[in-house]
N, C-alpha and C positions, 0 to 999 in steps of 0.2 A: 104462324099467327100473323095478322095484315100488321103492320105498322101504324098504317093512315085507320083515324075511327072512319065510319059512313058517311058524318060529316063533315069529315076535314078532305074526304074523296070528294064528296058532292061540290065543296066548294073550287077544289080545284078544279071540277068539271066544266063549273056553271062560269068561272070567272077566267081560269088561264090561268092563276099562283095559287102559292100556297106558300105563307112564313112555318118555319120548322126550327122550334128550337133544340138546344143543342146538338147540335147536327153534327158539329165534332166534340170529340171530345178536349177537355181542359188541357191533358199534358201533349197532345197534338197540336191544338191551337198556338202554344206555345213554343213549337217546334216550327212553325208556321210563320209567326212576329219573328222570331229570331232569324230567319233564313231571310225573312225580305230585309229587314233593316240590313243585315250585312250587305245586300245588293243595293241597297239607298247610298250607305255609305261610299260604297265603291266608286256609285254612281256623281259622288263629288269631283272626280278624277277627269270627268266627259265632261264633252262642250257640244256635243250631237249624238244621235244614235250609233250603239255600238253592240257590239258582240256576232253571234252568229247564231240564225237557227238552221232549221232541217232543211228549208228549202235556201238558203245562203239571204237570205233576209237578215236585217239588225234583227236580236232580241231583243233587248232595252231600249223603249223610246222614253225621249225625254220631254216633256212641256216646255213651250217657249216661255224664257225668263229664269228656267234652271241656270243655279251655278253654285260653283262650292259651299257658297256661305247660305243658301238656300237649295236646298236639291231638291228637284222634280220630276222624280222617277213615277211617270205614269200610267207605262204599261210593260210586261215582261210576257213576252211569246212562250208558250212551253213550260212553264216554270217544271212541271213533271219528268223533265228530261234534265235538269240540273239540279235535284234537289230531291234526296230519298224521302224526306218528309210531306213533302209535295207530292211525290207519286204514289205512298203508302197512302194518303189522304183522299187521292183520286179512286184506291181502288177499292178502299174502303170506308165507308161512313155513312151516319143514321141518314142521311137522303135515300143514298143507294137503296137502302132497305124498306124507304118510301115508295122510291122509284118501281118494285116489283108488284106493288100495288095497281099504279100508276100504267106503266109498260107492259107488265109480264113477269114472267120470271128469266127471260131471257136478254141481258143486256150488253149492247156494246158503249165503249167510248169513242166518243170525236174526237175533240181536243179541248185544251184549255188555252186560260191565261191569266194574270191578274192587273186588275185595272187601278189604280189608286189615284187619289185626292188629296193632295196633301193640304195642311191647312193655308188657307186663303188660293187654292189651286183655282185658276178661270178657266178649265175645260170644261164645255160643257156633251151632253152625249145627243144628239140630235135624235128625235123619235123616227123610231124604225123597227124594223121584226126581225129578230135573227134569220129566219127560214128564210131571207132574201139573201141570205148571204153563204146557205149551205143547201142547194137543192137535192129531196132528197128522195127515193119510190114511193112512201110514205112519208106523213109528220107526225108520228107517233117519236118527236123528242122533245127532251125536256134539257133546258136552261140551268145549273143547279148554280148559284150565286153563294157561296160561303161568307160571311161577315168575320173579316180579321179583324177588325174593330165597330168598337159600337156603331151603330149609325140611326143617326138622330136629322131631327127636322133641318138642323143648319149645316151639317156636313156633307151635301152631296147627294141625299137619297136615290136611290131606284124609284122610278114613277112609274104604274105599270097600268095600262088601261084595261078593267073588269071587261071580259066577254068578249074582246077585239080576236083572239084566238078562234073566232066563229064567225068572222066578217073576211073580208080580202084578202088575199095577199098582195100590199099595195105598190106601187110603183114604185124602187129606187131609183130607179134610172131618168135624167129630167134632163132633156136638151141635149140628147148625146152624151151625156157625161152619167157615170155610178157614182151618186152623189152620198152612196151608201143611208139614205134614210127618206122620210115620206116627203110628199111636198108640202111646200109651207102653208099651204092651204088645208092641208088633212092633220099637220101639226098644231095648227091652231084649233080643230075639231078634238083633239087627243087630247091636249093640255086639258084642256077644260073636262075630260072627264079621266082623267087621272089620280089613280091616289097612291100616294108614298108609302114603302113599304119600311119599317123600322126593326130593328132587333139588337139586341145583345151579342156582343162579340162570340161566334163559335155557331150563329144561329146560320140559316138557311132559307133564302126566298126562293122555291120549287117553280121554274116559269115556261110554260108551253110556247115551243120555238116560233109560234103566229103572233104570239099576245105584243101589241106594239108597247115601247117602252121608253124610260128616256133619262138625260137627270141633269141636274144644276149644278151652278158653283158652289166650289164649298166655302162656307163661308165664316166657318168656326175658325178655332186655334187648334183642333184638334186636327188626324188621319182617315180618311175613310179609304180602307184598303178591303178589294174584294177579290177572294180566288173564285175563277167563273171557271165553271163544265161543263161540257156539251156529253148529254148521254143519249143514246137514239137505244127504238127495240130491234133486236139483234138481226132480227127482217127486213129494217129499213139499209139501204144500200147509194149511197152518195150518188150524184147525177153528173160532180164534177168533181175536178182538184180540192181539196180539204185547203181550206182557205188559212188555218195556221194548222200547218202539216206537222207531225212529231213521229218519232220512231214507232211512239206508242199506238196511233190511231188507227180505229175498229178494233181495239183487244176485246176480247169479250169480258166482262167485270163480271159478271152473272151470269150464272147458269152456263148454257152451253153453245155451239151452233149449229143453228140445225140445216145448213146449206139451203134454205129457203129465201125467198125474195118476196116480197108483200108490197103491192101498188095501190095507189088512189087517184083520183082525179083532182087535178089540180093544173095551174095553167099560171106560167110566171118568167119574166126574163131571169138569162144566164145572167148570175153577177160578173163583176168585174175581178179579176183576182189581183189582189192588195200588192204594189211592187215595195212600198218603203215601209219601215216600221212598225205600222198599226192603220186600223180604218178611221183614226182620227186625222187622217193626211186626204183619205175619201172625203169626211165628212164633211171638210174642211175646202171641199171645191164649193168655186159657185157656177150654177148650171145656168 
């Protein structure tokens, strides 16, 4: 039986997302807040990015202005590779079961990570497409954004532009430099027809890897922490290095594989592949 009604298919059609509530469940979610705040707290102990992923990268970066009495733990590489609740959550959940709607019935993972916000955090995420950042034979992928906590108009939201999914794949690259997001010229185009996507902790914003996207400071007293996953149809097949690499990426989550390879037309520079922490060190060049 479909998961998605006709209309909540149509919408992600016509626009590139789709919010999905309860996407995990309650005693996961809670498996979920508890495993990141232990790594919050940890994260009091650092004065820079630390740990270690797959490809010998930090996993934990930290926000400038982090420190013990204030911790700003605002991105974790991998978290499905340090944490069973994180990787039982990747392999399963009501997205996924969206997603065969959506893809197929046959699906692989990319990778993850989670991004957070803590309150009064000044990161902001500069508009850009994920598919600039994972080229791939096809873009038959989907974005899936999990809400570890609420997220409301002042804490950070996801901005996601209706329909951009069906326009360019636009330029990251600006003056020699992978500035990892659009120019400020198509930014200020984006902003203005952007709209915020909100939900209940546990929910799900479903987002087509073209749709451009973006988001603000947070600006509450609260957290806005999101576990983000890349899932592609089991046919699409990467064009370079997985930009955060894990033990786990291309496992198949669904269905099965069927040694086939599926192409489209499309036309896009090689990104840059990320050497320190997270692409908020990209984002963060000026070109």
């Amino acid at each position: 039986m479909p998961t998605l009604t006709t209309e909540q298919l149509g919408t992600f059609r016509s626009t590139g997302f789709l919010l999905l509530e309860n996407a995990i469940a309650p005693g996961m979610l809670r498996k979920l807040r508890n495993d990141f705040e232990q790594w919050k707290e940890e994260s009091r102990q650092q004065e820079q990015a630390y740990g270690t992923s797959f490809d010998g990268r930090p996993r934990f970066d930290l926000e400038p202005g982090h420190s013990a009495d204030k911790p700003a733990l605002r991105r974790i590489a991998s978290p499905v590779e340090i944490s069973e609740p994180y990787l039982a959550a990747m392999r399963d959940n009501r997205a996924l079961d969206a997603l065969e709607d959506i893809l197929g019935p046959n699906i692989k993972f990319e990778n993850s990570k989670i991004n957070s916000k803590q309150p009064g955090a000044a990161t902001t995420v500069k508009y850009h497409q994920d598919f600039a950042f994972e080229a791939h034979s096809n873009d038959d992928m989907v974005t899936v954004l999990f809400f570890i906590d609420d997220v409301t108009p002042d804490n950070g939201p996801l901005k996601v532009v209706p329909g951009s999914h069906t326009g360019p794949i636009y330029e990251h690259w600006h003056n020699g430099l992978f500035t990892g997001a659009v120019s400020d010229e198509i930014a200020e185009e984006m902003k203005a027809k952007a709209v915020p996507c909100y939900g209940k902790a546990g929910s799900a914003c479903l987002m087509h890897t073209r749709v451009v996207h973006g988001s603000e400071p947070n600006l509450s007293d609260g957290p806005r922490t999101l576990f983000i996953c890349s899932y592609t149809a089991e046919d699409s097949y990467p064009l370079h290095a997985n930009h955060i690499p894990s033990k786990y990426m291309y496992e198949v989550v669904r269905g099965e594989a069927t040694g086939r390879v599926r192409c489209s037309a499309y036309d896009m520079a090689i990104p840059e592949m990320p050497t320190g922490a997270s692409f908020f060190e990209q984002q963060a060049a000026v070109a």
